[in-house]
C-alpha positions, 0 to 999 in steps of 0.5 A: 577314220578312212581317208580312201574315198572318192571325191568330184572336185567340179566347177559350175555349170560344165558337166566336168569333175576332177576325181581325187580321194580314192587310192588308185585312181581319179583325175580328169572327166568331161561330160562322163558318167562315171567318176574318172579313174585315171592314174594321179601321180603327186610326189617327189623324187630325189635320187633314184626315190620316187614317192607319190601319194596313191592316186594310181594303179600302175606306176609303169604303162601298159600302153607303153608295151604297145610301142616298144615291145620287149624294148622295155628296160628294167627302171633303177627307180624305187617308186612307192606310194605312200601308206595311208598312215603317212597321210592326212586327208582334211576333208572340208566343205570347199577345199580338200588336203593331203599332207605326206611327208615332204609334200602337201597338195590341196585343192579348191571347190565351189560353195556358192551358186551362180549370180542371177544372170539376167545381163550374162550375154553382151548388149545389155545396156545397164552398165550399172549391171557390169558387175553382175555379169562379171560376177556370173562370168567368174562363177561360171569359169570352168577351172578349179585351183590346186596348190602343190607345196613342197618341203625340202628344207631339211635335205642336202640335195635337190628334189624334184615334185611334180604333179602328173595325170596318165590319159590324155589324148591329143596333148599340147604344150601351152606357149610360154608367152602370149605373143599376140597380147604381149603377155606372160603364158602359160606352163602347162598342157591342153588336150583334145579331150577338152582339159588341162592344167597350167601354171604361170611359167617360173623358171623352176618348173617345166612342162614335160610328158611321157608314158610312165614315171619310170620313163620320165626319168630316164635320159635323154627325159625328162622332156615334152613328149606328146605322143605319151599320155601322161602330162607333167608339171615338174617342179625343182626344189634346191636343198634347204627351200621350201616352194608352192606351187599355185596352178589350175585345173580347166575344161573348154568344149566349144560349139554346139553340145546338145541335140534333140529339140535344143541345140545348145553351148555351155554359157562360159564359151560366150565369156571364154575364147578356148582353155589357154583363156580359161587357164589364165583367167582362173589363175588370175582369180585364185587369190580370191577363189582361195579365199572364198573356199577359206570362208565356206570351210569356216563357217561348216566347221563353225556349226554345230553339225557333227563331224560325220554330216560335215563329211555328207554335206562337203561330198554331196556338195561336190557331186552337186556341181559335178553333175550341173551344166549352164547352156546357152543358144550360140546366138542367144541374144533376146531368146529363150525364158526371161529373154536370156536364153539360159537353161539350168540343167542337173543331170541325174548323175551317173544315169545322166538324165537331164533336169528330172523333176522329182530330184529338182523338188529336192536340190532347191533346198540348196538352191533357194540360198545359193542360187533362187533363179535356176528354181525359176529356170527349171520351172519355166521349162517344164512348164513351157516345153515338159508339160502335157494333158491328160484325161484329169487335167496337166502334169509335168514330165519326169525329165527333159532327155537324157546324154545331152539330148533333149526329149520332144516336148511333152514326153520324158527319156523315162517314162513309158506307156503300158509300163509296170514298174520302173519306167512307169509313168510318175504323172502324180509325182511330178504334178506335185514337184512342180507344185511345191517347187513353185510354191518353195520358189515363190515364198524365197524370193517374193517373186510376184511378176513370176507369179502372175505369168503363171496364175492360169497355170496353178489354176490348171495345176489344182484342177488337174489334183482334184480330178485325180481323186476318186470320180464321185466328188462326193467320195473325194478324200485328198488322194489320188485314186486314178492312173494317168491315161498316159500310163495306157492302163499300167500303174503310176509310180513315184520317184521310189522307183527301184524299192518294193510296192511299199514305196513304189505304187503311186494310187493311195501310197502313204508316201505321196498321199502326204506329200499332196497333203502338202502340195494343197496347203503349198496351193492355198499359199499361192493363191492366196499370195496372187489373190483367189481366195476361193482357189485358196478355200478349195485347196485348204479344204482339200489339204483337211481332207488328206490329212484326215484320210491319213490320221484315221488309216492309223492302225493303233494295233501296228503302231503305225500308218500302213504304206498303201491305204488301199490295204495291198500293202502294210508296210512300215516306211519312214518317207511317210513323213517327208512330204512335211519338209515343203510346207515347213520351209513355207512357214505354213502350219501343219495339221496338229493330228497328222504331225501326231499320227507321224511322229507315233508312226516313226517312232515306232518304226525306227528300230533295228529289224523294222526301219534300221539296219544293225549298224544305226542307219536308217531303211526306207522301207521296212521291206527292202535293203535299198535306202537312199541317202538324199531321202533319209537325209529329207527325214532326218531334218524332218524328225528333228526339226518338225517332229520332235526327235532328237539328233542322232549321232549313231544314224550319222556314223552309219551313213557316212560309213556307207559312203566313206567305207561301203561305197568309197568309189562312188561319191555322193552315191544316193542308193545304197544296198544294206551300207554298200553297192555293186557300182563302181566310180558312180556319183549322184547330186541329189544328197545336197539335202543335206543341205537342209541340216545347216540351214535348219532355222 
């Protein structure tokens, strides 16, 4: 099994990433969308022998040519990497280790989300809540803790480790001691770039920098050398001692990071003056960060998941948080949803698109667990700035803006009139996100003053539904038969953007007619819990509807449902069972017939040269090589845990293959052409539905 992939080690809520795991490259990235591809240097050297572990590309810099010109001397250093063979990478669900000879170098990641910040900001006057705020304060520290250790027991001479990352820009020196507290500093480097790294000082280590490892160690170096962008910590090893060496990775970016209708600053600045305060807090708070990572490693391994979706869960988790940001207004006292003035946001990976829906209704199976109140965050936005009208009645928009900016109310970064295709509007889709992540949230967290504030609203949400059915009442069957007036007479699509008409076509698609089938039961469920129990009759009767409409489009001569019932398209598609997950986790029981009609449809489909590729893994869509794998993840726990399928181990190799060999520079990458894809340094957060395979009772 390969250990050359890469990975996003990343904090909460401050659109920053560590990359580390891929051979030839990684380190830091701030508000990016592409996994960073620096060069990483850890190892040791002794004597003229300098081995690192092969995080880099090029061992002497280019940029250092620029200033020398033909000056450039000959290095009497041997510098290598080590093989693959010589490495032990152990990949767990918060922590991340090499082991190479002489060396180990380990890295910790956040599991668990952000505590309810209901008392975040100062003046909150219940001091009974200090501990909560202390607790968002640490969650949202943006800093991670690194561990470098290094062996020289069994040598006769000295040895030097060091931990060096090139591209830094506007490098600092961070003071050894903090004169104005009278407190020990720090060891280490801060850049302009908004990152750094440092230890607490020690008389055996120092920071020093240059352009290259060749030049570190030549003479008068090693030293401080700032105008170079590689960063060093040096470490000294006498012979026969073995040392680690904790340290910590930050990121800070104050002020205003927002534009468009929000003007915003990452939440942590209101807790954390400037990186050397970050760095220093999160070195205080390693010894139990390193402890909770050692309790999240535990429990993964100790469940019964296979070793190939332990890997899927650990790197969609990673790229989770790689992709989250927490704002706050600069003066946010008494403003904004719940009087916080927080917002949640998600950027939808590498495309960098802010809170899209149809990737939020997928994330909260994680969130419900880890962190309910960032549901009730996204929601509340949506339906306060990112909701609009249209000729049948109230939808919800695809995002919220894109590149930190945010949209005008009512209008997507996405979605565009008149459009065929991508780019379309997906008015259907979200009307129904928005539908079942409320119901989702609501049945989680039993959270009825929530619920009341929003009765009109899931009033307007059912009304909205029906009249998008056929326009003759007495025709109405569950599904959706009418384009939004905002599509300006083009087709609506669904969240199936990039795959064929199979899955992409909104009016009659198998795909979304299911998942209304469920928004309806999830409607009933609601109204019944804020008590309008003739809502909640309407609703079941709807939902009874869509599931017969979908039973009798079952063709016995195919074997299956054909993906659009308006006959343009007979395609076999697995997301036909999909939309089953929402009602499932609400505890609603599920139409007997429907669930049989699914379980012959995918039993029929999921063999090799219809719904699965050579190797085991699974194909959305019988027509395209383009599978997603936070959506064949959703139809696995689907299968398995509603339809009755067993487990299926050759499915879960070929998936983590894609990831780990077909796409190893691209972590927690979602689209994926046939096991692999032309992106490069691509990341995505929506496989966190892997979640669901541990949380499956």
């Amino acid at each position: 099994m390969t250990i050359n992939f890469q990975s996003l080690h990343a904090p909460r809520g401050a659109n920053a990433h560590f990359a580390l795991g891929l051979f030839g490259g990684g380190g830091f990235a701030h508000e990016s969308d592409r996994a960073a591809s620096n060069d990483v240097f850890i190892g040791w050297k002794r004597g003229n022998q300098v081995v690192c572990l092969p995080f880099f590309c090029n061992a002497q810099s280019a940029e250092l040519a620029g200033f020398v010109g033909e000056q450039i001397k000959p290095s009497q250093l041997s510098i290598n990497a080590f093989t693959e063979a010589q490495i032990e990478r152990d990949f767990r669900w918060a922590t991340d280790t090499w082991r190479a000879p002489r060396l180990s170098f380990s890295i910790a990641s956040p599991v668990s989300g952000i505590p309810d910040p209901h008392f975040l900001l100062s003046g909150a006057p219940d001091q009974s809540k200090r501990g909560d705020r202390l607790g968002v304060r640490n969650s949202i520290l943006p800093a991670l803790p690194v561990r470098l250790t290094l062996d020289n027991r069994d040598s006769a001479e000295p040895l030097q480790g060091f931990f060096a990352v090139n591209g830094l820009r506007g490098a600092q020196l961070l003071p050894a001691r903090n004169e104005m507290q009278s407190k020990v500093g720090l060891t280490g480097w801060q850049t302009i770039q908004g990152y750094g790294f440092a230890c607490r000082p020690a008389p055996n280590v120092r920071a020093v920098s240059h352009w290259d490892l060749p030049s570190l160690f030549t003479p008068p170096h090693p030293l401080p050398f700032p105008l170079a962008g590689m960063g060093v910590l040096l470490v000294d090893v006498p012979a026969g001692e073995i040392f680690t060496l904790d340290f910590v990775l930050g990121w800070y970016r104050g002020g205003i990071v927002t534009a468009g209708e929000q003007k915003l600053a990452y939440a942590y600045t209101h807790h954390y003056a400037n990186l050397p305060e970050v760095l220093t807090h999160a070195l205080d708070l390693a010894p139990q960060t390193w402890a909770d990572a050692e309790k999240f490693d535990q429990q993964l391994l100790a469940s019964d998941l296979n070793p190939n979706r332990q890997f899927i869960l650990a790197q969609s988790t990673r790229s989770y948080w790689a992709s989250t940001m927490l704002f706050s207004p600069l003066s946010s006292v008494g403003r904004g949803v719940g009087g916080d003035g927080l917002r949640y946001v998600i950027n939808e990976g590498s495309f960098l698109m802010l809170n899209t829906l149809d990737l939020a209704v997928d994330h909260l199976f994680y969130e419900l667990n880890h962190q309910p109140w960032v549901v009730r965050n996204i929601l509340d936005h949506f339906a306060n700035e990112y909701s609009y009208t249209d000729q049948c009645g109230i939808s919800f928009t695809h995002d919220q803006g894109a590149f930190n900016t945010f949209s005008p109310p009512g209008y997507s970064s996405y979605e565009v009139s008149g459009q065929e295709g991508c780019y379309a509007y997906m008015t259907q889709e979200q009307l129904l996100n928005w539908i079942l992540a409320a119901g989702l949230y609501l049945h989680k967290t039993d959270d009825r003053a929530w619920a009341e504030t929003h009765r009109e609203l899931f009033a307007r949400c059912i009304d909205s539904l029906l009249q998008r059915d056929h326009p003759n009442l007495a025709q109405h069957d569950g599904l959706m038969d009418i384009d939004s007036s905002r599509a300006a007479g083009a087709s609506e699509i669904t969240t199936y953007d990039s795959l064929d008409p199979s899955l992409g076509q909104a009016r009659r698609n198998l795909y979304l007619a299911v998942k209304g089938y469920s928004a309806y039961l999830a409607l009933a469920w609601i109204f019944d819990y804020i008590k309008e129990p003739e809502k909640a009759q309407t609703a079941r009767a709807s939902a009874r509807l869509a599931a017969q409409t979908i039973t009798a489009a079952f063709e016995p001569a195919l074997g299956y449902i054909p993906a659009l019932l308006d006959g343009m398209d007979r395609s076999p598609i697995i997301p036909a069972v999909e939309g089953l997950v929402y009602p499932h986790r609400m505890g609603i029981p599920l139409d007997s017939d429907l669930t049989r009609s699914l379980h012959t449809h995918l039993e029929t489909i999921l063999i090799p040269g219809i719904c699965r590729f050579d190797d085991g893994g699974w194909k959305l869509s019988a027509r395209s090589t383009n599978s997603w794998m936070s959506k064949i993840f959703l139809a696995q726990y689907v299968a398995e845990n509603i339809l009755g399928f067993p487990a299926d181990p050759r499915a879960d190799q070929a998936h983590a293959d894609w990831w780990r060999l077909g796409c190893p520079t691209n972590p927690g990458i979602d689209q994926i052409f046939a096991g692999t894809t032309p992106e490069r340094n691509f990341f995505y957060p929506r496989a966190i539905t892997s979640y669901l395979w541990l949380d499956a009772g």
